[in-house]
Every structure is written in C-alpha cells, then in structure tokens.
N, C-alpha and C positions, 0 to 999 in steps of 0.2 A: 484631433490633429487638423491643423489649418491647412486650405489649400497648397500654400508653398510649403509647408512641412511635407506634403505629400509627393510634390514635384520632386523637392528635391531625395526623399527616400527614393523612387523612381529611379532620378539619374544614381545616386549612390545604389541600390542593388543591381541597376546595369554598368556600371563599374566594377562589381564584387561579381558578376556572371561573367564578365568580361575578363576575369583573371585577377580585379585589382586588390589587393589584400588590406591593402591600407582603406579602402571605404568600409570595413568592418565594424570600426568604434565610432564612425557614424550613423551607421546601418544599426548596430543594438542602441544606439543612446535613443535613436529617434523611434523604436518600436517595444522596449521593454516598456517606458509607461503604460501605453495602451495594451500591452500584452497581460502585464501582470492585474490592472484595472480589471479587464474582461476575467481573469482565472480568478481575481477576488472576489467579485461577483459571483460568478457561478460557482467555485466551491467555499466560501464563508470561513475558509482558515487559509491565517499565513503560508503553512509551512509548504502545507497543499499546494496553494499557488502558484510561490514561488519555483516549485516544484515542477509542473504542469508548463508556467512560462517558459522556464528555463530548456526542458525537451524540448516544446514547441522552437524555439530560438535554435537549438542544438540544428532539429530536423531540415529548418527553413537557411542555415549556414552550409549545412552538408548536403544540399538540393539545392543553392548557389547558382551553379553555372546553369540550369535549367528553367531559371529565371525567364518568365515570357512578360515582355515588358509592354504587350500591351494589358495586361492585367493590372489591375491594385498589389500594390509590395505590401500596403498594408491589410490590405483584406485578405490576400495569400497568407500573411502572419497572424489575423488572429483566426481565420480558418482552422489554421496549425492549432494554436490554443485550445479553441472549443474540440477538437479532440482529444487534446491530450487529457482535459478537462471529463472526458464522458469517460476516459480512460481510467481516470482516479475516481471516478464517481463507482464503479463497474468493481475496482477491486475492493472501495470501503463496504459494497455491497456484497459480496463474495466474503469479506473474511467476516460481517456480521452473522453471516447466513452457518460458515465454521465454526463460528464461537458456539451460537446457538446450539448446534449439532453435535460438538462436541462438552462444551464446558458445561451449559445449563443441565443437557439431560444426565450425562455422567457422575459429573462431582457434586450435583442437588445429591444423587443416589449416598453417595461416601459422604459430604457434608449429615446427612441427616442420621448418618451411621454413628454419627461421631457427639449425639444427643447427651447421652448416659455414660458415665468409668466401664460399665460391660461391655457397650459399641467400642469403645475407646480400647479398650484390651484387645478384643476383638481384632480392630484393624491393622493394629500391630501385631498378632500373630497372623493375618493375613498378610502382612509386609514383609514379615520373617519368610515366608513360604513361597512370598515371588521370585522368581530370576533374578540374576544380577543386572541385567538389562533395564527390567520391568521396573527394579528399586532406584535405577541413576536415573529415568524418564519422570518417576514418581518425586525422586527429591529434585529434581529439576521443577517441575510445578511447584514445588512446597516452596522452594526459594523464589519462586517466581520467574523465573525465566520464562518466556513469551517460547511455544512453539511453530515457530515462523514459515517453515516448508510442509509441504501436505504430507511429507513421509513420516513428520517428526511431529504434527498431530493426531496422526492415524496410530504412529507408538502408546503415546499419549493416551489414547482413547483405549488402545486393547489393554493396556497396563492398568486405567482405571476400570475397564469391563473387569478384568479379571479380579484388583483385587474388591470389587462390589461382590462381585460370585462366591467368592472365600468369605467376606466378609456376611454377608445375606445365607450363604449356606452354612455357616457354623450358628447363625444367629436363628434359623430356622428349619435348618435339619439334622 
C-alpha cells in the first residue's frame, strides 16, 4: 500500500473510532487486499485465508472505537492476520495429531481384521454384539461422516476399541 493509501486508511479508521459508520466500505476495501495477501502466504489455501482475513477484519471492526491513531491501521490489520493465521495453523495441527491418534492406530487394527471372509464374519458378529450407540458411531464412520467435536471422536475411538477387542478375542481366544 502507497503512502497516501495509508494516510488516508489513517483518517478513515479515525473516522470509524470516531463513531462514523459510513468509513466502513473504505476501511475493508483499503485493507482486505493486504489482509488476505499476507493470510495467503502464510497459510497456502484459499479457504483458510479467506477465513483467517475475514476474523482478523471481524476482530479489527469490533475494536473500532479503540483505534490509537498514532499507530499504523494497516499494521494493526495485519497484526490481526498473522494471528488469526497461527490460529489456523495450531488447529490444522491439533486435528492431524487426532486423526493420527484416533483413525491410524484404531481402524489400521479393524481395517486389517477385515483381510480374509473369517475376519469378515468375525466383524459382523462383533457388530451384532455392540450397543445401539456403539453401532450408529460405527455406521457413521462407515458412511463417512467426519467426527468433528472431541466428544464425538472419543465415541468413535471406544466403539472402534471395543469392536477390535470382540473382533481380536473371538479371533484369538
């Protein structure tokens, strides 16, 4: 952004501190380029960024009137960014670390069950034998449904523990 591009962000977010509502669609025209630039960079997907800017923008309209105008409006904005940015980077790191923990070591266990027609029998009278609970978590996976909240992977996980244990203990004891 050129110097006078910055001036004038300047006077327009001290106008939008100042109560005035209407310097708004000045204030995002002049700061989502560089907003969404910097979130593209740093996180290498659209959707993310867009994503990321958009907070960042949210957080920087609704902290408004606290606007200290002898700082940068634009370096306050992408300040905003790069966190929202470490923000997304911190949960695509969390749910790989879930997947792992749940999906690899579990369902490798039932996937490998399911080799031979006898693992295959197997799993289904293992299936037969779970809860009603156990079996709507398990066709949930089977159809693919994403389990999105940590309560509703922690299901997940004891429904595949259990039926591996049914499946592993008629296969082995």
């Amino acid at each position: 952004m050129e110097a006078a591009g910055r001036l004038q962000l300047q006077r327009d977010l001290r106008r939008l501190a100042d109560g005035d509502r209407g310097a708004a669609p000045a204030v995002f025209a002049a700061l989502w380029p560089p907003c969404l630039e910097l979130a593209r960079r740093a996180l290498r997907r659209d959707d993310d960024a867009e994503d990321a800017a958009q907070a960042a923008l949210v957080k920087l309209f609704a902290a408004a009137p606290s606007f200290d105008a002898a700082r940068s409006g634009l370096g306050w904005a992408l300040a905003l960014v790069t966190w929202e940015c470490r923000t997304v980077r911190k949960k695509r790191a969390r749910s790989k670390e879930e997947v792992k923990d749940v999906d690899v070591g579990v369902e490798s266990d039932v996937d490998a069950a399911l080799d031979s027609a006898k693992d295959v029998e197997a799993v289904v009278r293992g299936f037969v034998v779970l809860d009603d609970a156990d079996q709507q978590t398990l066709r949930a996976l089977i159809d693919g449904e994403a389990a999105g909240d940590p309560a509703a992977r922690k299901r997940r996980q004891r429904a595949l523990d259990r039926l591996r244990a049914l499946v592993l203990g008629e296969d082995h004891g």
